[in-house]
N, C-alpha and C positions, 0 to 999 in steps of 0.2 A: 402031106402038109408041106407047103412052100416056104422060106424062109421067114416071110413075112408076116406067116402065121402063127411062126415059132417064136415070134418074138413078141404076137400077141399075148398068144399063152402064158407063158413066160416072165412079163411085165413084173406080179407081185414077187418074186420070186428077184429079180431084175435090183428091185425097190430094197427090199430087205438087205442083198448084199452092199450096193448103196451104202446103207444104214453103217453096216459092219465097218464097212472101211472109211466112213468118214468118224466113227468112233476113236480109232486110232489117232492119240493128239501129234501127229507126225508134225512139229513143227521145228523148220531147219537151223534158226536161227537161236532155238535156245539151246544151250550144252545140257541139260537137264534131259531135251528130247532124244536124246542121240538113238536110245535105243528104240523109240520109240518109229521112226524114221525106217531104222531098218526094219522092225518088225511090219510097218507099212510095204516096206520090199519086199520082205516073204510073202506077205497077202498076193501082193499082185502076180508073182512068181504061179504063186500056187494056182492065181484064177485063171494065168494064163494057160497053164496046163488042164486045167478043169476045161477051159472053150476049146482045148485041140489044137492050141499050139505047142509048137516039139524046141527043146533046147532049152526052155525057160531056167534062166540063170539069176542069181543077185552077184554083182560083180562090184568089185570096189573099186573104190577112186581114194584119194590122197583126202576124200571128205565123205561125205554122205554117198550110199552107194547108187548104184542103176540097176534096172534090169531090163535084159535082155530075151529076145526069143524069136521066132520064127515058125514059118509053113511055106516051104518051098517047095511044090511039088505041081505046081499049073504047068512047070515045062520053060523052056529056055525062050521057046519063041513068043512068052507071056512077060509082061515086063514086071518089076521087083517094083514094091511099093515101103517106102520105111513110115512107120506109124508112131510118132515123138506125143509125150506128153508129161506131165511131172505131176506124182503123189505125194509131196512134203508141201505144208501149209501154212499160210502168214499166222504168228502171235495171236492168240484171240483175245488177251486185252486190250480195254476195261472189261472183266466178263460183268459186270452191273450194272452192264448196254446191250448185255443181252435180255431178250425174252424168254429164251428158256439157255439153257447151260451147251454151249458151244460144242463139246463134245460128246453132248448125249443127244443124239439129232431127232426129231421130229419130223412128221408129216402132216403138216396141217395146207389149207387150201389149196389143194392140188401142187403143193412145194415143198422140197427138202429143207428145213433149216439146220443149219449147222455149218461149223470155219470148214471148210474146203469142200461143200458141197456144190459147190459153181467152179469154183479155182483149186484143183481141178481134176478133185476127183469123181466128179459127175462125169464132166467130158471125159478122164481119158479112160473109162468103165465103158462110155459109150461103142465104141470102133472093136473091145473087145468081144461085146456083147451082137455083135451085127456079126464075128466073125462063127461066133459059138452058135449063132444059128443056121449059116453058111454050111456049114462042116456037118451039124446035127441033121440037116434034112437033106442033104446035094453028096455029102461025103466027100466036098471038094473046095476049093475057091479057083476064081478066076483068072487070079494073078498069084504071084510070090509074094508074101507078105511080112515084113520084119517088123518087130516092136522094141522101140529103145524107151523107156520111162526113167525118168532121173530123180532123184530127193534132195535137190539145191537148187532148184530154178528160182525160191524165194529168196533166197539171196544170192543171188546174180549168176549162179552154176562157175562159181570162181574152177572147180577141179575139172570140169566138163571138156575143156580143150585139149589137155592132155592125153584125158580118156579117146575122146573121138580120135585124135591122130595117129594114138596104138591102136583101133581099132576098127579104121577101115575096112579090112577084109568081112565082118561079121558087122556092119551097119550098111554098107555099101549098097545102093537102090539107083532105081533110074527115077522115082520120085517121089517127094517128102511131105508127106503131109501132120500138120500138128493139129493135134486134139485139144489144143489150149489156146483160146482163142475166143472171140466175140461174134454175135449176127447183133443186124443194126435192131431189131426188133422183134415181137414176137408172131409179125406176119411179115417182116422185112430183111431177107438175107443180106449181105454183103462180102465180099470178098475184099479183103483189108491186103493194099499192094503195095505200100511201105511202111518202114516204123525209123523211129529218129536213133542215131546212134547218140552216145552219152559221152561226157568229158567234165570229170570232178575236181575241183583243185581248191586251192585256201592261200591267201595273200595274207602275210602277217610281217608288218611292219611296226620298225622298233624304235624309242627313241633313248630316254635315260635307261639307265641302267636298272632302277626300279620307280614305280610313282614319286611323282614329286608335289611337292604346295604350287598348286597354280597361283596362290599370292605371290609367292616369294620368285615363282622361276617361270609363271607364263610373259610371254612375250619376251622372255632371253634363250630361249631354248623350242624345237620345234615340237608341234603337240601328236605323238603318230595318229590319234583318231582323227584329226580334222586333215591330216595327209591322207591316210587311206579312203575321207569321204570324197577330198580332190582327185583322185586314182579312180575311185571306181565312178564317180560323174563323169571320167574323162571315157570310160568304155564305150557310153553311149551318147549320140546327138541327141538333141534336145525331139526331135522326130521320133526317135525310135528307131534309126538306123545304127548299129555296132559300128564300132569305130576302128577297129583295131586293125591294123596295116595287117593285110596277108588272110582276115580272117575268111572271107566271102571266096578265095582262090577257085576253090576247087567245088562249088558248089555246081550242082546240074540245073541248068536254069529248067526253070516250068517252061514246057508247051505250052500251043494253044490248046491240042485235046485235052491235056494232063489238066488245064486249068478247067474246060469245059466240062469235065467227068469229074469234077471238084465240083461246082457251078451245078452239074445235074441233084447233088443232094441237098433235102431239103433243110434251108436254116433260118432259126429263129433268132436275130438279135437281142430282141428283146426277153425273148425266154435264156438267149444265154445269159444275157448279165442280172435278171432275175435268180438264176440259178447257183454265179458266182457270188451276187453279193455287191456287184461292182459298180460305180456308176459310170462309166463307159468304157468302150472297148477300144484299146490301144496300141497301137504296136509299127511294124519296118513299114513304111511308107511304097504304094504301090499295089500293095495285094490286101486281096478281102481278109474279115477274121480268119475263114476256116483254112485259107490259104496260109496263113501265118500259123495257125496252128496246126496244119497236118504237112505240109512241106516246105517249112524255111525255119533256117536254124534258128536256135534263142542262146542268150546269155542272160542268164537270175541270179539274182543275190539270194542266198538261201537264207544267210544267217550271220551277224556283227555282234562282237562282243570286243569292248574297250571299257576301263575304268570301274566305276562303282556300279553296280546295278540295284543295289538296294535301296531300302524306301530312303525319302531323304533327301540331304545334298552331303554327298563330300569332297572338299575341295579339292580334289586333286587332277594331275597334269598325268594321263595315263603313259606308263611305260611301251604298253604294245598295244596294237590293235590288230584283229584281224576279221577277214570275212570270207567265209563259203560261197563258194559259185560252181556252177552248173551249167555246161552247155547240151544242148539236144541240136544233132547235129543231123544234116543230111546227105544224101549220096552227091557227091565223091566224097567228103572230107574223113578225118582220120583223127583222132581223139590227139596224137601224140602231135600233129601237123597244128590242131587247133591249141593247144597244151603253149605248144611252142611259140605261137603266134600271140599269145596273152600275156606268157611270161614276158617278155620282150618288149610290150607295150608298157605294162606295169613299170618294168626296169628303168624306161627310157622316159617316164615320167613322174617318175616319183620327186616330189619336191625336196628340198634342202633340208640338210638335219637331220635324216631317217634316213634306216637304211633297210633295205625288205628282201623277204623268201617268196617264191612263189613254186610251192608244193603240190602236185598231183596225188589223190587220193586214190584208194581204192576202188572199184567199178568204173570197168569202162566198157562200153560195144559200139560196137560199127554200124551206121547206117545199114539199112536194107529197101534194097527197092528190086521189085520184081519187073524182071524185062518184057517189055511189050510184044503178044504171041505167044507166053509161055504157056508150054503144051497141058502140063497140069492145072494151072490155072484156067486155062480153056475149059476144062472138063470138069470142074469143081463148080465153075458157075453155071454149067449146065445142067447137073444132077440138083445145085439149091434152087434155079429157075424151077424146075419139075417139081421137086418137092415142097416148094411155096408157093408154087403158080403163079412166082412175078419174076422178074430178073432181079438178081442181086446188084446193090449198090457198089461201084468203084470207090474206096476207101482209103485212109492213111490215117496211122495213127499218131502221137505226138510221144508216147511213149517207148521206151528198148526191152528187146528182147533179145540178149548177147547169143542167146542158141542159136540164132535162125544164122548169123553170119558166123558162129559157127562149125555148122552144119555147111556150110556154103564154102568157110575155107577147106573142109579136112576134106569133105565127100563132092565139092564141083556139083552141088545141085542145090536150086534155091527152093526152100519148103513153102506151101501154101497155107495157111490158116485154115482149118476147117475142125472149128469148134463152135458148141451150140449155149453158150453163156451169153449172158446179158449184162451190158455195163452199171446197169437197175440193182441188181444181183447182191450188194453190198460188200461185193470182192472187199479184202481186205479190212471191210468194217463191220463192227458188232451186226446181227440179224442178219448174216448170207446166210441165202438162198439160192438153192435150183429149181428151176420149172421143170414138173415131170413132162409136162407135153412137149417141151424141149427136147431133153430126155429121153423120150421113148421117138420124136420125131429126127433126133439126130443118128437112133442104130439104123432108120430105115434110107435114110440119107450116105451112110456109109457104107448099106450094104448096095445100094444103088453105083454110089462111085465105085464099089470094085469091080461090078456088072460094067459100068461105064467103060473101067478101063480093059476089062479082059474081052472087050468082044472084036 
């Protein structure tokens, strides 16, 4: 029997554990789960060693732990492959938006439901399960292969950087593939070549010393919420282009191909602003939507709070205002370059009678953009062309994902996406799902790639 058949066989067997571990409410973000997280670590620990990988370790970090493991024995002259993915999973509140109870998972029409059966604990089950059939019928693989799994990539792998920088010698590969990740369709692969890096910060500007009677003291005194709304009108032109002195610096401009393999995928206007809600699509002047949304930075208000919010009116001249923003940035810039370049706008324009902070939050990542030629990437759209029997779409996402850069700063290798989720999927909302034929089509797909790379 050839691996492929093993993996036939195999399938209910495949499904069932599935089940097991998307049981586990591994969720990173609440303190309630903590242990629940690791005992998700032992799981995978354990399966890794169940599929024939040696070393499986759960290793800590200053937060939720990782785990680690390997099979190194194809030989020096076969190249090392790292295999990234994370088993901790978004909150499943409201659970009475679910259909059935989030961590009692189901199988109904050919789909897993259940919170982290797509995100991602289907995908990174998958690459194990392609390796457990390698080893079960061959007694070997074709390459070296390492597997890092982390339990805080839902919220942003805050301890992961330290982790990785002690731990070069035992992640170290010549290339990176993540099992957490997206295809454009369910007969349409894509190979996703950049994602926006992130930059968070809050402007709160102040004026009295506590609210005051807008009778008594409006127009003798400055008002900070109608300051902070002149501040933030001033970030943007009236177009849609950012304003802020310095912020564009260091941006990569698009090519012509870059924009062309943008251009080759299909888009619907009209089904996008169906979909948002919107009644038209707006934004930097010069480039199409999807060009503004898969490769050129943004700055958004996330969220303003000044004065009274209750039902009502109450008269008052509010003490402080302030507002969340958000930038999604892209290659070159640098959260702390763009950070700098807003504080200083803000500063230089803040009207009379107020006086303002301008704070960076928590979460931040680097752009990622994968270089043109890369060899892994060559070979990934090669094995989903075959295994979909169409070419995969060149992609960019508008989203961060702080691992991939990284991975890129501690180990000098940029990772390719090669996960079989769907954006459908309700990642992150009540009713996710996994496609088994995903599923069962993405171990045959990974065992393809290690064939690819070992020959």
């Amino acid at each position: 029997m050839d691996w492929q058949g093993y993996l036939d066989r195999e399938q209910p067997r495949f499904v069932a554990e599935l089940l097991d571990f998307v049981r586990i409410p591994s969720v990173s973000a609440k303190p309630e789960n903590i242990g629940d997280v690791r005992r998700a670590a032992d799981w995978v620990a354990a399966r890794l060693t169940a599929a024939g990988a040696e070393h499986a370790e759960v290793l800590p970090t200053a937060g939720h732990p990782v785990v680690c493991a390997d099979w190194l024995h194809a030989g020096a002259d076969r190249p090392t492959i790292l295999i990234y993915g994370h088993f901790d999973v978004q909150p499943a509140e409201p659970f009475d938006l679910w259909s059935s109870p989030p961590f009692e998972p189901q199988v109904r029409d050919g789909r897993v439901w259940g919170r982290g059966a797509s995100d991602d604990k289907g995908g990174m089950l998958i690459p194990i399960l392609a390796v457990e059939a390698m080893l079960r019928t061959a007694g070997r693989l074709p390459v070296n292969v390492r597997f890092f799994f982390e339990g805080q990539e839902e919220i942003g792998s805050p301890d992961l950087p330290p982790f990785v920088s002690a731990n070069t010698d035992r992640l170290k590969a010549d290339m990176i593939f993540s099992a957490d990740g997206l295809q454009w369709a369910p007969d349409q692969p894509q190979i996703v070549e950049g994602l926006k890096g992130l930059v968070s910060l809050e402007i709160r500007v102040q004026g009295p010393r506590s609210d005051q009677h807008s009778g008594l003291h409006g127009g003798g005194i400055a008002n900070p919420a109608m300051a902070l709304a002149q501040v933030l009108a001033g970030l943007k032109a009236a177009d849609g282009r950012i304003t802020v002195a310095g912020f564009y610096d260091d941006v990569l401009p698009l090519s012509e191909a870059d924009r062309a393999a943008i251009a080759r995928v299909p888009y619907d206007e009209a089904a996008y602003l169906a979909e948002t809600g919107a009644p038209a699509a707006v934004g930097e002047p010069g480039y199409s939507t999807r060009e503004r949304l898969w490769a050129r930075p943004t700055l958004e208000v996330n969220g303003l709070t000044s004065g009274w919010q209750g039902a009502g009116t109450k008269t008052v001249l509010p003490a402080e205002a302030r507002a969340k923003i958000t930038c999604r940035l892209v290659a070159a810039q640098t959260p702390e370059r763009v950070f700098d370049a807003i504080r200083a706008h803000v500063l230089a324009h803040l009207p009379p009678g107020v006086t303002a902070e301008v704070v960076q939050n928590p979460g931040r990542a680097d752009p990622f953009l994968l270089p043109a030629g890369h060899n892994a990437t060559a070979a990934a759209a090669e094995v989903l062309a075959q295994v979909y029997g169409r070419a995969p779409y060149r992609t960019r996402l508008g989203g961060s994902i702080p691992v991939m850069t990284t991975l890129l700063e501690h180990l000098g290798v940029h990772a390719v996406m090669f996960g079989f989720s769907h954006d459908d999927e309700n990642l992150h909302a009540p009713d996710e799902f996994f496609r088994l034929d995903a599923f069962r089509l993405g171990q045959t797909a990974y065992g393809r790639l290690l064939e690819r790379l070992g020959a």
